[in-house]
Legacy VTK file of the C-alpha trace (Angstrom):
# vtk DataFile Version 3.0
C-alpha trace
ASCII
DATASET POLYDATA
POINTS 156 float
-146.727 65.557 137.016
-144.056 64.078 134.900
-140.458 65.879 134.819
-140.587 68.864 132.337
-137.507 68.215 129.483
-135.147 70.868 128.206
-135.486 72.156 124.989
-132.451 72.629 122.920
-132.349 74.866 120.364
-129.069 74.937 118.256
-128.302 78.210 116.679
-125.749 79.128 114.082
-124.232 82.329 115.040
-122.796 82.293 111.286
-125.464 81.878 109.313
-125.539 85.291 108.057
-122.532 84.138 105.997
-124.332 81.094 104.760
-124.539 83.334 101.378
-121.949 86.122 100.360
-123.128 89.955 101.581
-124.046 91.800 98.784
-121.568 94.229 98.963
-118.795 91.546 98.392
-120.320 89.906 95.490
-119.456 89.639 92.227
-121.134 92.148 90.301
-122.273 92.790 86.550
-121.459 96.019 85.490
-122.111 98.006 81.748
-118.812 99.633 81.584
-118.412 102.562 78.416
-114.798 101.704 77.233
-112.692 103.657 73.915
-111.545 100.287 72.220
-108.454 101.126 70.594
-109.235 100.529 66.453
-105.668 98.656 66.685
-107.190 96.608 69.340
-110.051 95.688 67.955
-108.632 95.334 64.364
-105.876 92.411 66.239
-109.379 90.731 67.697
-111.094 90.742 64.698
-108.217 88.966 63.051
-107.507 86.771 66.177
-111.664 86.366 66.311
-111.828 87.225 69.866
-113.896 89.251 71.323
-112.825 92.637 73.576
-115.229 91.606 76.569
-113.442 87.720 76.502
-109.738 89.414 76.719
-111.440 91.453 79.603
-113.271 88.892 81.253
-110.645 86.643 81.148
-108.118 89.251 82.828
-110.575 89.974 85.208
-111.078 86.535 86.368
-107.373 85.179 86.683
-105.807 88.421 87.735
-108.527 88.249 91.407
-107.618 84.058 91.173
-111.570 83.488 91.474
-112.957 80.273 89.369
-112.272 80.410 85.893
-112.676 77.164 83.537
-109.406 77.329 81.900
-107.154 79.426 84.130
-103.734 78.094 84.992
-101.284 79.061 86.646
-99.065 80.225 84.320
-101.625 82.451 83.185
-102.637 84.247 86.419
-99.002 84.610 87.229
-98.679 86.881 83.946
-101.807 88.338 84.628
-100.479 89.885 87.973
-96.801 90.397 86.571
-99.086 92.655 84.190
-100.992 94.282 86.966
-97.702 94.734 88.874
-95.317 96.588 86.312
-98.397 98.954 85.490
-97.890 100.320 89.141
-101.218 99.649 90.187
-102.065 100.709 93.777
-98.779 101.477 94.380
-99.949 104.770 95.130
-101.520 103.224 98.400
-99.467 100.335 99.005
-96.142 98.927 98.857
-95.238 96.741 95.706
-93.988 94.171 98.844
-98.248 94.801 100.263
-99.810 94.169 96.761
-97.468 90.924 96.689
-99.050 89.900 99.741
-102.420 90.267 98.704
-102.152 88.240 95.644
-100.747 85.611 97.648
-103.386 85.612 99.776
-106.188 85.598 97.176
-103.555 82.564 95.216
-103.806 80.535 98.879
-107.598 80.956 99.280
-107.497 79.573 95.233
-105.464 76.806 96.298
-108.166 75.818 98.738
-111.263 75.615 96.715
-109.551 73.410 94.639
-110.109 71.122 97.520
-113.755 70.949 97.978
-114.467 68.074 95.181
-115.605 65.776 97.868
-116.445 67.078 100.663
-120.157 66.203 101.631
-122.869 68.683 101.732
-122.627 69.626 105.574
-118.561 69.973 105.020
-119.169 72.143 102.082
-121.670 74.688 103.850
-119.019 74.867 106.761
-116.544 76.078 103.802
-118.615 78.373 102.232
-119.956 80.231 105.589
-115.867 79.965 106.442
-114.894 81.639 102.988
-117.646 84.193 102.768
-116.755 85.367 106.407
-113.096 85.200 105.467
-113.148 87.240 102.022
-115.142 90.031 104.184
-111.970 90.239 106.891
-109.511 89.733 104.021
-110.932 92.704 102.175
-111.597 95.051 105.514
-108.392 94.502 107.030
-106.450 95.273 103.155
-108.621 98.766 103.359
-107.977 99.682 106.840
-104.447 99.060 106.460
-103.979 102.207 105.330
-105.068 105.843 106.625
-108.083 106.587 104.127
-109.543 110.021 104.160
-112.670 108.397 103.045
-111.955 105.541 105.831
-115.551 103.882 104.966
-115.442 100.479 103.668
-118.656 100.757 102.067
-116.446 102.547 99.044
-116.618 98.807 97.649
-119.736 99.491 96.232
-118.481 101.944 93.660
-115.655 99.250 92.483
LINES 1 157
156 0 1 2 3 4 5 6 7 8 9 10 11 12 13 14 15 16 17 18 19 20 21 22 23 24 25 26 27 28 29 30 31 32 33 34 35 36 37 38 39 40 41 42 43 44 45 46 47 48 49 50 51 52 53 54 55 56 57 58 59 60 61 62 63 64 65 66 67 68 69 70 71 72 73 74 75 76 77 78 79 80 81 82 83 84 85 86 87 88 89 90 91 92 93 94 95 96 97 98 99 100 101 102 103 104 105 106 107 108 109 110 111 112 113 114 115 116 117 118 119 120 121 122 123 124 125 126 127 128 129 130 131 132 133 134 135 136 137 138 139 140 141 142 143 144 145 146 147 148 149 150 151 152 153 154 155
């Protein structure tokens, strides 16, 4: 009888991160809004469109990928977000800083991924699903939460 050979198996322990958990996806919601009739009369001039303006605010303000975003215009879109208080309720202003920093660093990186080869660029994904989920737990369990359960995400 010959010598019996070892069988390797590799196994990726993150692989459950090879695609983004539901719960921190990017979701389409129907949201019921009052549109201000000065608001829309100023897009109907301007020939813009109420869910663009939105859209567009959405997208810059969280620095995720947006075709025409720069830098200039994120900045405002925060300085906006800043001076109406928001989450200041929860947080320090100094806090929220910290998280937009954060979220402008993890920008900074995808800007990076032009040419990386296809084994490179699952590493990064896996790598920036796993590290959006800590980013966003540790932000919510900074804080003493009566409802401490970070499943809340879900109604966002």
């Amino acid at each position: 009888m010959g010598k019996k050979k070892d069988i390797i198996v590799e196994v990726d322990m993150y692989n459950k991160y090879a695609e983004i958990d539901e719960m921190y996806s990017t979701k389409c919601r129907k949201i019921k809004l009052s549109v201000p009739s000065n608001f829309r009369m100023l897009c109907a001039i301007l020939d813009v469109k109420v869910e663009q303006i939105l859209n567009d605010f959405m997208w810059m303000l969280s620095y995720s990928y947006h075709k025409t975003a720069t830098g200039k215009q994120r900045k405002f879109a925060q300085k906006f977000f800043q001076v109406c208080k928001y989450g200041e309720h929860l947080y320090t202003k100094k806090q929220i800083e910290e998280m937009f920093d954060e979220l402008r660093c993890e920008r900074k990186i995808y800007e990076t991924i032009d040419t990386m080869e296809h084994n490179d660029l699952r590493l990064f994904w896996k790598n920036n699903h796993m590290y959006m989920q800590y980013w966003y737990k540790r932000w919510f369990n900074k804080i003493d939460r009566a409802k401490g359960d970070i499943s809340v995400l879900n109604e966002h």
